[in-house]
C-alpha positions in Angstrom: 51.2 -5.0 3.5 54.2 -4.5 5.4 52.6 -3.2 8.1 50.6 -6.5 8.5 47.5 -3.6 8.2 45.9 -5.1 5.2 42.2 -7.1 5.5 41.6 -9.9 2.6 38.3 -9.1 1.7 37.2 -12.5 0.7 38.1 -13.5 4.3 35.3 -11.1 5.7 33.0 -12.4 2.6 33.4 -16.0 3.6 32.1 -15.2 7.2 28.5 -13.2 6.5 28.5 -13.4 2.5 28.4 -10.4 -0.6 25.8 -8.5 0.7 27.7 -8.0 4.5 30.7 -7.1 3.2 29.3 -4.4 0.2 26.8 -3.1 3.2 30.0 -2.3 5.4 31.7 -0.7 2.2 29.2 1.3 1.4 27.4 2.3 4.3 30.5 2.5 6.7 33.3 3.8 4.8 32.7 7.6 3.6 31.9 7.8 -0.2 34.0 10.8 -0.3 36.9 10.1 1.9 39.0 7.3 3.7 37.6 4.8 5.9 38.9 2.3 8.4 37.9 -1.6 8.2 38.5 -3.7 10.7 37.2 -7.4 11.2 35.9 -6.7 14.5 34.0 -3.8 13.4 32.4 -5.9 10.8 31.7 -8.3 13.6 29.3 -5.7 14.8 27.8 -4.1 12.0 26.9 -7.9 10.9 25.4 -8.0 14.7 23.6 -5.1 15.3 22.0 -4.6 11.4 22.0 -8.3 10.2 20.9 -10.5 12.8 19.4 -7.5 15.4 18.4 -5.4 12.5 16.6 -7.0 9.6 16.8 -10.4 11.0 14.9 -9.3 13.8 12.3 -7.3 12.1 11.9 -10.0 10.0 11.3 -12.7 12.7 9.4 -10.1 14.7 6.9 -8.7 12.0 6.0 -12.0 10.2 5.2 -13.0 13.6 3.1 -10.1 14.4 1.1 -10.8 11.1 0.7 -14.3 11.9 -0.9 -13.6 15.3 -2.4 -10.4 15.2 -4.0 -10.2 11.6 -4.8 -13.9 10.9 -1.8 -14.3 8.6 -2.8 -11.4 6.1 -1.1 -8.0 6.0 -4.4 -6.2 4.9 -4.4 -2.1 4.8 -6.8 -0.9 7.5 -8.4 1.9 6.8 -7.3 5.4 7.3 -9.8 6.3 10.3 -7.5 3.4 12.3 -4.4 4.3 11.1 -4.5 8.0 11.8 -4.6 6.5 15.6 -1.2 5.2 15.2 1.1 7.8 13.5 4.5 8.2 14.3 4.2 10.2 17.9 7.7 11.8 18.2 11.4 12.5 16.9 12.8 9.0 16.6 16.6 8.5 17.1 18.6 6.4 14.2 21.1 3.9 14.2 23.2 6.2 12.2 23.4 8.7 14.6 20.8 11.1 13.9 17.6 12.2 14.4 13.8 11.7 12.1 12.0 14.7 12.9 8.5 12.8 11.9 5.9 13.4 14.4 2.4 13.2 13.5 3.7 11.1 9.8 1.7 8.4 8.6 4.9 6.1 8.1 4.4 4.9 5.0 4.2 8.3 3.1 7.1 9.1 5.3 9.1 6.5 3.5 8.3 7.9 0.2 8.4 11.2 0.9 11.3 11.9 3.5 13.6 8.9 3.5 13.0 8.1 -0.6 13.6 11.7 -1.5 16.4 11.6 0.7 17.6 8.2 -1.5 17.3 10.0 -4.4 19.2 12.9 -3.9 22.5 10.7 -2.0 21.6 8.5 -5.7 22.2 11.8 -7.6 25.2 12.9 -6.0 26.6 9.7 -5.5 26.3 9.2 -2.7 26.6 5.8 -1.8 26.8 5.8 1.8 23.8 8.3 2.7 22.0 6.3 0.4 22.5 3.1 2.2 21.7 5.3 5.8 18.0 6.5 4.5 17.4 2.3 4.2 19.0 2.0 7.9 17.0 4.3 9.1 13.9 3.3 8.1 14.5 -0.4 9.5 15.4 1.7 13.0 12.2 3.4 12.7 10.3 0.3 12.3 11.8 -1.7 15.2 11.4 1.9 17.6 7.6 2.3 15.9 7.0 -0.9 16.9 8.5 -0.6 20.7 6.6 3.3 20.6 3.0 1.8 19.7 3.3 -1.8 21.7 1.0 -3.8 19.4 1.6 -7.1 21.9 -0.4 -4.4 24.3 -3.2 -3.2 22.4 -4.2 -6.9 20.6 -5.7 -7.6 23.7 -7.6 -4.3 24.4 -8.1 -2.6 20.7 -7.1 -5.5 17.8 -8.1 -3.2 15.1 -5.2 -0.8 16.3 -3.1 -3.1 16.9 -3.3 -4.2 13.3 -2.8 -0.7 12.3 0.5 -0.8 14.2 1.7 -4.2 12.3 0.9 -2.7 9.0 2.8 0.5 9.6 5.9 -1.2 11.2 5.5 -3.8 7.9 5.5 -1.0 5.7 8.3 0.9 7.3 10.6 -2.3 7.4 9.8 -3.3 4.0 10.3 0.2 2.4 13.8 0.1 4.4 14.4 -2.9 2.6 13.5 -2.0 -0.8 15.6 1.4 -0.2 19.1 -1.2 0.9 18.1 -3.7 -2.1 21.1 -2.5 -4.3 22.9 -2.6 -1.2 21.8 -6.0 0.0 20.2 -7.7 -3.1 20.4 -11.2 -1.7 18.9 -10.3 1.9 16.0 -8.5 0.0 15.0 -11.3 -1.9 15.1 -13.3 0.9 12.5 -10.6 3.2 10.2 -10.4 -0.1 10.0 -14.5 -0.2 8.9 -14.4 3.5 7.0 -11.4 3.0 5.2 -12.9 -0.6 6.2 -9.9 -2.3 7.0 -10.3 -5.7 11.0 -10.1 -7.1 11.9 -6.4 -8.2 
C-alpha cells in the first residue's frame, strides 16, 4: 500500500462488472504463480475479448443467422458440412497454435478443446481452463474470416449456411466452456441465442 502499488478491485468491477474482473483473474493471472494487474491491462482484455471477442461474435453470428438461414440455426446435413471443415492450423488469442485441419468444428470442441477443459478442471487449473473457452471464440471469429460466408451466400447458400452453423457452434461451445468464468455474459449469449439456462 505504501508503494501506492495496490488496485481496489471493486474499482475495476464498477467499470465492466463480476464477470470482467473474475475473467482477468482467472484467465490472466497464472493459477500457479504471481501475476501482475494493472487497470490499463484490464482496459484491453475488456476490449479485445468483451466487446471485440464475444460481443462481436455475438453481433456477427445472430446476424449471419438472420440473413443467411432465414432466422433458424438448423443443422445441415453432413454431405454440406464436410465442405466446410476447418482448412488449417488456426492461431489463438492466447498465444498458441490449434492444430485442427480437416476437424468438423463442433466435434473439435468436444473432443480437443473440452478434453482439454477437463483436464485444466482436474488439476486446477483455472487459467488453462478459461484459455480452451478463448480459444474456441478465436476459432470462431478466424473460421468465420477463413470460410467467408458473406461470399458464398451469393454463389452456394447451402454452404454458406454450413459455415454459420459451424462458426455458431464453435462460439457457443466457447461460451458454454467460459460459463463458470463469465456466468452473466453466458446467460446473456443463450437469451440471444434461445438456448435454454444451464
Amino acid at each position: 500500500k505504501t508503494l501506492g502499488n495496490v488496485v481496489d478491485p471493486m474499482e475495476a468491477m464498477n467499470r465492466h462488472g463480476a464477470d470482467v474482473l473474475r475473467n482477468f483473474l482467472i484467465a490472466e493471472i497464472p493459477t500457479f504463480s504471481d501475476g501482475d494487474f494493472t487497470l490499463d491491462r484490464f482496459e484491453e482484455l475488456y476490449e479485445a475479448r468483451f466487446v471485440n471477442g464475444i460481443g462481436n461474435l455475438t453481433s456477427r453470428i445472430a446476424t449471419m443467422i438472420e440473413k443467411y438461414a432465414d432466422g433458424v440455426l438448423a443443422r445441415p446435413s453432413d454431405e454440406v458440412l464436410s465442405t466446410v471443415r476447418i482448412e488449417r492450423t488456426i492461431g489463438t488469442v492466447t498465444g498458441g497454435t490449434l492444430e485442427a485441419s480437416g476437424e468438423d468444428p463442433a466435434t473439435y470442441i468436444r473432443d480437443v478443446l473440452g478434453a482439454e477443459w477437463k483436464r485444466a478442471l482436474n488439476e486446477g487449473n483455472t487459467q488453462q481452463l478459461a484459455r480452451a473457452g478463448w480459444d474456441a471464440c478465436d476459432l470462431a471469429n478466424q473460421y468465420i474470416q477463413e470460410h467467408k460466408p458473406f461470399s458464398l451466400i451469393t454463389t452456394e447458400p447451402e454452404r454458406a449456411k454450413a459455415v454459420v452453423w459451424n462458426a455458431a457452434m464453435l462460439f457457443l461451445g466457447g461460451v458454454e466452456l467460459l460459463s463458470p468464468v463469465i456466468p452473466e455474459v453466458a446467460t446473456r449469449v443463450r437469451k440471444i441465442f434461445g438456448l435454454p439456462e444451464q
